[in-house]
N, C-alpha and C positions, 0 to 999 in steps of 0.2 A: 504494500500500500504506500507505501514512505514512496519508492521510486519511480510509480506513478505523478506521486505531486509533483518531484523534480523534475519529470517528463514537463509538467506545465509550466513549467516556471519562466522558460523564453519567452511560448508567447504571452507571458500575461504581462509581463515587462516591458514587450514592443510596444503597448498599450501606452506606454509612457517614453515617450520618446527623446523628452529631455532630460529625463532622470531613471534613465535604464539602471543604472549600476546600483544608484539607490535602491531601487524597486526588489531589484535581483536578491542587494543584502540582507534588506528588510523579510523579505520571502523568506530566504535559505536559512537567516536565523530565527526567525519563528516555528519553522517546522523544526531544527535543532533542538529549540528549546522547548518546545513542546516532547520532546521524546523523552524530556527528562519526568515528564507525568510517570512513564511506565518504570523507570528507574525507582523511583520514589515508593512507588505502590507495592514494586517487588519488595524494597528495604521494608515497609510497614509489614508487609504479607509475613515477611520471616519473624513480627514478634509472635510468642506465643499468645498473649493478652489477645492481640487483633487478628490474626491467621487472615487468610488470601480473602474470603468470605466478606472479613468487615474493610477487610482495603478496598476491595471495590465494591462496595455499597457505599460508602465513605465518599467513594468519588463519583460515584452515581448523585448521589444526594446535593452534590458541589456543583457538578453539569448539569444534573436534569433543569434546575428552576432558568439556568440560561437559557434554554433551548423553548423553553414556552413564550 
């Protein structure tokens, strides 16, 4: 899925044509820093207190109300 987005990331940049390279870094590092969600989630999944179950429910509860 990640190497699909990068597949997008020219053209949505030509879209900007005087600030291509902006566009580009702005892109490439939000989808970077976005991967650190899954990073985060695994480190919480390995307490035993919270196990995989409440990490992503955790983070269901954080995204879902954006998405309404």
């Amino acid at each position: 899925m990640g190497g699909g987005s990068y597949m997008c990331l020219q053209p949505i940049t030509g879209l900007f044509q005087e600030a291509a390279s902006t566009a580009m870094t702005t892109l490439s590092g939000a989808a970077q820093i976005s991967g650190m969600v899954f990073l985060l989630l695994s480190w919480v999944a390995g307490m035993p207190s919270v196990g995989r179950r409440g990490a992503y429910l955790a983070h269901a509860a954080a995204v879902g109300p954006a998405g309404i």
